[in-house]
C-alpha positions in Angstrom: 3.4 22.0 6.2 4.4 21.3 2.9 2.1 21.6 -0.1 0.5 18.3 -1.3 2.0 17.4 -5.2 -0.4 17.6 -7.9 1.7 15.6 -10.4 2.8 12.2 -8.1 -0.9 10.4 -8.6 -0.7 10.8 -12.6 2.7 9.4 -12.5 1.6 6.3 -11.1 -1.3 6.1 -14.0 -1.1 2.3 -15.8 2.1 2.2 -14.1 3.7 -1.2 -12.2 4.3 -0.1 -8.3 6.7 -2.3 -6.2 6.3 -3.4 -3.0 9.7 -3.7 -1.3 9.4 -5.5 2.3 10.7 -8.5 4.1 10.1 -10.6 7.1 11.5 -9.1 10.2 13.9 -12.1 10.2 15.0 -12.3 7.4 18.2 -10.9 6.3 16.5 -8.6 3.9 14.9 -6.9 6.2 17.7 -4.1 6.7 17.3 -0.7 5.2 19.8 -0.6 2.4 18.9 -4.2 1.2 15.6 -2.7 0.7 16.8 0.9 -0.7 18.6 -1.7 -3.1 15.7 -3.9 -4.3 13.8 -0.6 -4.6 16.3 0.7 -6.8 16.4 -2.4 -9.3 12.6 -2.1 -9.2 12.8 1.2 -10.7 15.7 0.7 -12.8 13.8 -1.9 -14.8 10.6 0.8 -15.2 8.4 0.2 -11.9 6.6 3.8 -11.9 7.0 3.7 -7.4 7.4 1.8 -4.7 5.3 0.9 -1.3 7.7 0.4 2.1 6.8 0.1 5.4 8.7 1.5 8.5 10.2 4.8 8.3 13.8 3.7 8.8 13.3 1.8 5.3 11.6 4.9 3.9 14.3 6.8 4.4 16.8 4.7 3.1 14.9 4.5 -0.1 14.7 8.0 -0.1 17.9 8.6 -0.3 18.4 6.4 -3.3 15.3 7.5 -5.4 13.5 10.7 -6.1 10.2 8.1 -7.6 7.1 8.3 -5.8 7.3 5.9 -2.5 3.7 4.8 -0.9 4.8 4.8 3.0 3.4 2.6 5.1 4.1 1.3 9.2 2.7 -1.9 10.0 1.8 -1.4 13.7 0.0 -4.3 16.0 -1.7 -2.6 18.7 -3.2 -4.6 21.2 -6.8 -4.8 21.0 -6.8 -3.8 17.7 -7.2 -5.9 13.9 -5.5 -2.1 12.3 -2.5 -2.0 11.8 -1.3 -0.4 8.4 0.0 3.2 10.5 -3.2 2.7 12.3 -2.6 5.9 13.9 -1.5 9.6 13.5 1.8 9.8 14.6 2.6 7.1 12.5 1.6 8.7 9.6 4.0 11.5 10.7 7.0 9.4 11.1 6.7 8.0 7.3 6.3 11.5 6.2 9.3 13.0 8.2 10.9 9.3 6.2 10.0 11.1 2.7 7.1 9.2 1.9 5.0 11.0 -1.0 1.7 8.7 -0.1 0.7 7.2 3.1 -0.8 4.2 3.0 -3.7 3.7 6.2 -6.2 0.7 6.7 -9.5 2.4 5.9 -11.7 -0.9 6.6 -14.5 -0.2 9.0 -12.8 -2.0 12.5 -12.1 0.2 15.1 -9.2 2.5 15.5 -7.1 3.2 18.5 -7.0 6.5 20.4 -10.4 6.9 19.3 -9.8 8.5 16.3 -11.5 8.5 12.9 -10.6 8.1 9.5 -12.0 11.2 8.6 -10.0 13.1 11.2 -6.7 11.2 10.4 -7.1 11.7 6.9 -7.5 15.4 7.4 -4.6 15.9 9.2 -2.7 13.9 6.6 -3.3 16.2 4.4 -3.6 19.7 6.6 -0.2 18.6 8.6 1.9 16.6 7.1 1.2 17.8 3.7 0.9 14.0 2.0 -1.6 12.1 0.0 -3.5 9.2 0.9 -3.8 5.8 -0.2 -6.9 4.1 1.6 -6.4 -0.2 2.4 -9.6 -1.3 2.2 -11.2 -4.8 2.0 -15.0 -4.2 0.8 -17.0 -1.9 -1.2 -18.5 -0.2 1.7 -15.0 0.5 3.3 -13.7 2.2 0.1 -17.0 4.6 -0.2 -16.4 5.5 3.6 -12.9 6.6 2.4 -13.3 8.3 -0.4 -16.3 10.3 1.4 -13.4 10.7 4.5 -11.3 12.3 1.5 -8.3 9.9 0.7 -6.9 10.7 -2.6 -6.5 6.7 -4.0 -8.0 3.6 -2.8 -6.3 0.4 -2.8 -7.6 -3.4 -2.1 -5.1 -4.4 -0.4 -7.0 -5.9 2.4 -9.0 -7.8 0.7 -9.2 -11.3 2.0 -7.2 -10.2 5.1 -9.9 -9.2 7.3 -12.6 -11.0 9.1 -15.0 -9.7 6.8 -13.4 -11.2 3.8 -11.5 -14.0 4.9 -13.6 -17.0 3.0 -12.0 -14.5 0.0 -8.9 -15.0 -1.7 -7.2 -12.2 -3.7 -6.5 -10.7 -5.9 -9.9 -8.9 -5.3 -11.2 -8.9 -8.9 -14.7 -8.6 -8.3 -14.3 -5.7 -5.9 -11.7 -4.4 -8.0 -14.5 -3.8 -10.6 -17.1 -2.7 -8.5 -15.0 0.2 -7.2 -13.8 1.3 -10.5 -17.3 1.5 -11.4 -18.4 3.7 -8.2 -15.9 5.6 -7.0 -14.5 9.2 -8.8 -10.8 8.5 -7.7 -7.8 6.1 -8.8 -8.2 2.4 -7.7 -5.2 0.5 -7.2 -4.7 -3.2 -7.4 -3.1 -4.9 -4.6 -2.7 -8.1 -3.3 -2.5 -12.0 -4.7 -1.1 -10.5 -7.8 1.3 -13.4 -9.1 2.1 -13.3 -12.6 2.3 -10.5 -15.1 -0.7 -12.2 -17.3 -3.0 -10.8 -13.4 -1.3 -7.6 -13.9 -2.7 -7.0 -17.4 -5.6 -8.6 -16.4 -6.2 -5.7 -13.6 -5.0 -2.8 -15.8 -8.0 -4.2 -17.8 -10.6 -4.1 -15.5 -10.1 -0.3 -14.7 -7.0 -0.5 -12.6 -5.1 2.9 -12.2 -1.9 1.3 -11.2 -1.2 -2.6 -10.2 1.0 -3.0 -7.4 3.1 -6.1 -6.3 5.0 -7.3 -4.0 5.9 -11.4 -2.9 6.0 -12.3 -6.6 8.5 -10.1 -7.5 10.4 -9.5 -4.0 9.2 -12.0 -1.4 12.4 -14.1 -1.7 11.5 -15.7 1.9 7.5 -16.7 1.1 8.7 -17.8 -2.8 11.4 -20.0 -1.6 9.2 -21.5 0.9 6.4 -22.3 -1.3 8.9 -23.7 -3.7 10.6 -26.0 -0.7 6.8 -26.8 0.1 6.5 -29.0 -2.9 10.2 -31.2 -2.6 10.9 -34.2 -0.4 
């Protein structure tokens, strides 16, 4: 096991973090198209990135030695998880490089009967990594931080049965977990212009990340098309 680094979480502080994914059809969706929008993200002074599947992690790996949240989008039947819903998931994005792995802390039930305490723990005791807790409510993100992840994110907001008559980015529980919780809180998700950005950092955001508005070509071109003849 390798040690966990001290210094990757203050790097990220106040910082713009890049989410670098694509469609599975779409064209962009191959691991050096991705190292490469990764790259210009960090060229142009994002302080990380966020990718999902370890073959995509590793290309961006090789590219950059910035911090890279890993994540691996899973569906497993019977099951609403699926941000590396399960251990050997998390393994796979660390053996990628990932410095953080990403998990879907919400309160739904977890395959293989395992627990977010447990698969935190060996996280950190195994694979040597940090964690970055998805959650969509208050209650999820104090059952995470209490399970021992090392950021909290909320990413899931608005995505889960719990919150779906929500639409982020989840200001209000932005605020309430800056004001509760004793570890970073990242903003993620609906974040579409740089004026939301700021308007994050303001309310106590540690770091801001986003993704379709700066690399969702496919979702941005078809809300564009949406609106012509």
């Amino acid at each position: 096991m390798s040690a966990i680094s001290s210094d990757v979480i203050p790097s990220l502080r106040h910082g713009l973090i890049v989410s670098c994914q694509a469609p599975v059809d779409s064209p962009l969706h191959e691991p050096n198209v991705i190292a490469t929008i990764a790259q210009a993200a960090i060229n142009q002074g994002a302080v990380g990135v966020r990718i999902d599947t370890p073959q995509h992690v590793a290309a961006v790996r090789q590219r950059l030695q910035t911090p890279i949240i890993g994540l691996w989008k899973q569906q497993i039947p019977g099951f609403d998880i699926y941000i590396t819903p399960q251990f050997h998931h998390a393994a796979a994005i660390a053996e990628a490089g990932a410095d953080i792995i990403a998990i879907d802390a919400t309160l739904r039930d977890r395959p293989g009967g395992e627990t977010i305490t447990d698969l935190i723990a060996r996280i950190h005791q195994e694979l040597g990594k940090l964690v970055m807790a998805d959650v969509d409510t208050l209650e999820a993100a104090i059952a995470a931080v209490a399970a021992g992840a090392d950021l909290v994110g909320t990413t899931l907001y608005g995505y889960t049965t719990a919150t779906q008559q929500q639409s982020p980015p989840g200001f209000d529980l932005l605020t309430q977990m800056v004001q509760q919780l004793k570890i970073p809180v990242i903003c993620e998700g609906g974040i579409a212009s740089p004026e939301m950005a700021r308007q994050a950092l303001n309310l106590g955001a540690y770091a801001v990340v986003v993704g379709t508005a700066i690399t969702g070509i496919d979702l941005q071109v078809q809300a564009y098309r949406a609106v012509f003849p």
